[in-house]
VMD Tcl script that builds the backbone (N, CA, C; Angstrom):
set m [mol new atoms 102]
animate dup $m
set s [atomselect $m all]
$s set {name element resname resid chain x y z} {
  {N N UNK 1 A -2.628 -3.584 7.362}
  {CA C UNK 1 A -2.906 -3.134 5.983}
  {C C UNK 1 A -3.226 -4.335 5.106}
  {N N UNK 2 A -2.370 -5.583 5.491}
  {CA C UNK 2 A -2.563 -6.603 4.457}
  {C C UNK 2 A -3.875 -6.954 4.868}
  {N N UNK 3 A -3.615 -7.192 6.193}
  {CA C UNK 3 A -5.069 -8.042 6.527}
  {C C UNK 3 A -6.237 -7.197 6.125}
  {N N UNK 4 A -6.338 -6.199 5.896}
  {CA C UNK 4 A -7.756 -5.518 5.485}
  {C C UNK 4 A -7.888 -5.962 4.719}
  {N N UNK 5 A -7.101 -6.105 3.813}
  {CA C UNK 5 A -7.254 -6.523 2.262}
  {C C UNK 5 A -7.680 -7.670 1.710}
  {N N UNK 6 A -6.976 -8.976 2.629}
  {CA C UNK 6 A -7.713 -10.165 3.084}
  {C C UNK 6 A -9.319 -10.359 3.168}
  {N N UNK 7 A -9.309 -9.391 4.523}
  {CA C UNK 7 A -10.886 -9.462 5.683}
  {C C UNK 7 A -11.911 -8.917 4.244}
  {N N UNK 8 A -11.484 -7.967 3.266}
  {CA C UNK 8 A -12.625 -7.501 2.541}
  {C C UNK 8 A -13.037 -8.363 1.206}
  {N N UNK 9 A -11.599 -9.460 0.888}
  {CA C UNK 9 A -11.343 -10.589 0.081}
  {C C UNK 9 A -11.489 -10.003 -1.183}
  {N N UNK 10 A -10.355 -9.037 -1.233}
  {CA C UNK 10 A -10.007 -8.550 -2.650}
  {C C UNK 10 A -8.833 -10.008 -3.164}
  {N N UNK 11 A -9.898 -10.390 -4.414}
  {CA C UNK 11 A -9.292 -11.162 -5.405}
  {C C UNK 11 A -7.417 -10.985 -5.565}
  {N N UNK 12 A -6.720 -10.017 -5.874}
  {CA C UNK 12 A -5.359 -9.450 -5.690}
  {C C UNK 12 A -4.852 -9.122 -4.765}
  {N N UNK 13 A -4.683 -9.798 -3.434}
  {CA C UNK 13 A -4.395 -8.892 -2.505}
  {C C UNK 13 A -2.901 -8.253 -2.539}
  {N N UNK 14 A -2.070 -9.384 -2.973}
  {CA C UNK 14 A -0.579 -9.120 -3.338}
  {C C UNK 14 A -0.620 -7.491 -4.039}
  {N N UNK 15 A -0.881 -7.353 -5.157}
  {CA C UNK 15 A -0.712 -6.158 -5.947}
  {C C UNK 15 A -1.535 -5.100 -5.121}
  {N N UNK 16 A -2.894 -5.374 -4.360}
  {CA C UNK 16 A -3.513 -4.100 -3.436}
  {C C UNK 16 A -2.216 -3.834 -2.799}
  {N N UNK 17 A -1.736 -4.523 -1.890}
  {CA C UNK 17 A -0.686 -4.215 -0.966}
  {C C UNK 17 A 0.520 -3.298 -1.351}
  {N N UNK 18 A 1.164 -4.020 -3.174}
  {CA C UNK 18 A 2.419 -3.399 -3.060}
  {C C UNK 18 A 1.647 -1.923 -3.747}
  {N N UNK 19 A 0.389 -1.829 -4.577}
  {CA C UNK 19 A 0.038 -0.728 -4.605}
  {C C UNK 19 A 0.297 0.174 -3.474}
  {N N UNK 20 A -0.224 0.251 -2.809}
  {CA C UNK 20 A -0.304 0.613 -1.087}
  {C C UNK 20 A 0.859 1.480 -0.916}
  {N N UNK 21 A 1.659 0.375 -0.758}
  {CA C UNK 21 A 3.400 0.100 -0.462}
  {C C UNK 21 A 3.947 1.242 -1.231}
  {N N UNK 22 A 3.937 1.374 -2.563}
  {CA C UNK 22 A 4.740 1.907 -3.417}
  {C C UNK 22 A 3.709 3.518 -3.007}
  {N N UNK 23 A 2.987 3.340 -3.000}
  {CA C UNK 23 A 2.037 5.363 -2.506}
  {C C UNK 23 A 2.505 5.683 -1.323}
  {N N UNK 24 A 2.817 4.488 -0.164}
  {CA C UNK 24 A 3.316 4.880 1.053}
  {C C UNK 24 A 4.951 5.914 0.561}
  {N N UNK 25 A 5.366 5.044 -0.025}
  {CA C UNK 25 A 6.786 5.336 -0.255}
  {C C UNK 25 A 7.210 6.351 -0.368}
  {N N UNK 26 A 6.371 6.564 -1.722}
  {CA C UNK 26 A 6.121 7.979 -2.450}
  {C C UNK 26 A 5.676 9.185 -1.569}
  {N N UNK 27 A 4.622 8.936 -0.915}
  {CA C UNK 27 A 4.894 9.872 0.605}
  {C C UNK 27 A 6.031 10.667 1.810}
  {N N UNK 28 A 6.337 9.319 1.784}
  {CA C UNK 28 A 7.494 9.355 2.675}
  {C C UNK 28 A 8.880 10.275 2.178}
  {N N UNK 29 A 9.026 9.716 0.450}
  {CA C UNK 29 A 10.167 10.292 0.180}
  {C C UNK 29 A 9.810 12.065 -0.228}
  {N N UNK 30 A 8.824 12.483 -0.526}
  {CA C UNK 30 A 8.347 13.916 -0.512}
  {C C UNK 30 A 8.449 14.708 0.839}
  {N N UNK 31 A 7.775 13.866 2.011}
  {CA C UNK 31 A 8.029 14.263 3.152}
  {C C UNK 31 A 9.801 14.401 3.311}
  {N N UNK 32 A 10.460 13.676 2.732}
  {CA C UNK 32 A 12.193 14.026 2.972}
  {C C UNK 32 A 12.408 14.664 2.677}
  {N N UNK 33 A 12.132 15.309 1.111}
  {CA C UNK 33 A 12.407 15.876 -0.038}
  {C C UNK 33 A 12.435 17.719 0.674}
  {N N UNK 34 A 10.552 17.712 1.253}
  {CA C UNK 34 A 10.575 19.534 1.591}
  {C C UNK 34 A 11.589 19.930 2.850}
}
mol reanalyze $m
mol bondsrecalc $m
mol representation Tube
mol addrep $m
């Protein structure tokens, strides 16, 4: 995931990532939730 972000040389990659990160999350905890 990081490295895509790298390979496509987004200026931010830090914040692409925890963007990412934090939607993964948010997934995950809905998937617990139903």
């Amino acid at each position: 995931m990081l490295i895509k972000y790298i390979a496509l040389g987004f200026p931010n990659t830090e914040e692409l990532f925890m963007h990412e990160f934090r939607e993964n999350l948010q997934q995950n905890i809905r998937k617990l939730s139903v």
